[in-house]
C-alpha positions as CSV (number, residue, x, y, z in Angstrom):
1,X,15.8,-12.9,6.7
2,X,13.3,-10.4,5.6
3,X,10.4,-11.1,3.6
4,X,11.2,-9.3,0.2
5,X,6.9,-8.6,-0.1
6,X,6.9,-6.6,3.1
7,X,10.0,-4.7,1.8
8,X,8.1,-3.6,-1.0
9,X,5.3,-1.6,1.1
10,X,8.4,-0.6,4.1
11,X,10.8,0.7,1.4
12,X,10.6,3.6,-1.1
13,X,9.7,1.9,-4.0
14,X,10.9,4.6,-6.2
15,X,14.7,5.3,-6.6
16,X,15.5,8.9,-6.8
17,X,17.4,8.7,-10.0
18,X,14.7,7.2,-11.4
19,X,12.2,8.7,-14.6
20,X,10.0,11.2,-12.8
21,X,6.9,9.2,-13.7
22,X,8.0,6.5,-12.0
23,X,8.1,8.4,-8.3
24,X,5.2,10.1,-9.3
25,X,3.3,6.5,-8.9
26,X,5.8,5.5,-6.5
27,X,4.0,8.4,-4.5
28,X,0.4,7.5,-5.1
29,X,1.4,4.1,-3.8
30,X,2.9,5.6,-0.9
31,X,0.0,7.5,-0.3
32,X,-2.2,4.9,-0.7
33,X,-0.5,2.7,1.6
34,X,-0.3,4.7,4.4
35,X,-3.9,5.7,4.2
36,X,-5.0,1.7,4.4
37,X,-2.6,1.3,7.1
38,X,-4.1,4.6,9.4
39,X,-7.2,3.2,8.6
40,X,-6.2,-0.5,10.0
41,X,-4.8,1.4,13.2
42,X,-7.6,3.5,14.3
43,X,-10.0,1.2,12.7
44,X,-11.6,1.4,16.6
45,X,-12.2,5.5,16.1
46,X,-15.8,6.7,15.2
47,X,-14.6,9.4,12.8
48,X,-12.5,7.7,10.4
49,X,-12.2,10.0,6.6
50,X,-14.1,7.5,4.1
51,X,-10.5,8.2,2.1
52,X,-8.8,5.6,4.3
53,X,-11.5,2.9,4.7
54,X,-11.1,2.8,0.6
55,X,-7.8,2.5,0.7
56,X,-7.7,-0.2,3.3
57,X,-10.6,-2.1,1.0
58,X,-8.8,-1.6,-2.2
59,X,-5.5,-2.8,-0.8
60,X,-6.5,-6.0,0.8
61,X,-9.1,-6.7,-2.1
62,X,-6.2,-6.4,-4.9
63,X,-8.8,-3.7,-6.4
64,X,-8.8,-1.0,-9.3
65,X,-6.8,1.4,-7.3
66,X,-3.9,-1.2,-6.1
67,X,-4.2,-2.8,-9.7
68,X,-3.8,0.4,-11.2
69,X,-0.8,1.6,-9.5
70,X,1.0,-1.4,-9.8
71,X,0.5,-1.3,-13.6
72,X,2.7,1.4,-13.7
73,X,5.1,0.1,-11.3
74,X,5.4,-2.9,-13.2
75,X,5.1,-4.5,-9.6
76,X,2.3,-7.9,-9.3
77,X,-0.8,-6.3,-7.5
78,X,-1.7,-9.3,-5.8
79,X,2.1,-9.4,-4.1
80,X,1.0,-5.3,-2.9
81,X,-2.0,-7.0,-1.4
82,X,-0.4,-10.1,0.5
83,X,2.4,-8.2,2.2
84,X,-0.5,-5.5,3.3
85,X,-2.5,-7.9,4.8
86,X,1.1,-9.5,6.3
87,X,1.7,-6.6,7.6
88,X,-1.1,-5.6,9.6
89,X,-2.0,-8.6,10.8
90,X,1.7,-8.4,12.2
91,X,1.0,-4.9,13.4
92,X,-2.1,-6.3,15.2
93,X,0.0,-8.6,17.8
C-alpha cells in the first residue's frame, strides 16, 4: 500500500481542471521540491546553486517557504516536510 504523504510530493498536486491559482502554487511546490531533492542527490558535488541548498533546508525544516506554499494549497506543511525527508532517506538506500 502506498503511503498517501509520499504521494503528495510524487503526484501532481494540482488537477488540471482546477482554478488557475491553484496550479500556479501547485508549480512553485513542484519547483521547490525538485530543487531540495537535486540538492539531496548531488549533495557530494562542490558547485551546488545556493537555490537548491535552500530549498532542501526549507523543506525538511517545515520553514517560510514550505509553510507558505502549503497555505495556499490548503495542504499541512509539516506532512510536505515528513514525506520529503521519507523520501530521501529512501532514495539514499
Amino acid at each position: 500500500m502506498a503511503d498517501p504523504d509520499l504521494e503528495l510530493i510524487e503526484l501532481p498536486i494540482a488537477h488540471p481542471e482546477e482554478m488557475p491559482e491553484r496550479r500556479l502554487w501547485a508549480a512553485v511546490m513542484r519547483q521547490l521540491l525538485d530543487d531540495g531533492k537535486t540538492y539531496w542527490l548531488q549533495k557530494g558535488q562542490r558547485m551546488l546553486q545556493t537555490e537548491y541548498e535552500a530549498a532542501f533546508d526549507d523543506l525538511v525544516r517545515c520553514g517560510p517557504m514550505t509553510r507558505h506554499v502549503c497555505k495556499w494549497l490548503d495542504v499541512p506543511p509539516w506532512r510536505i516536510s515528513e514525506a520529503f525527508i521519507r523520501k530521501c532517506e529512501a532514495e539514499n538506500g
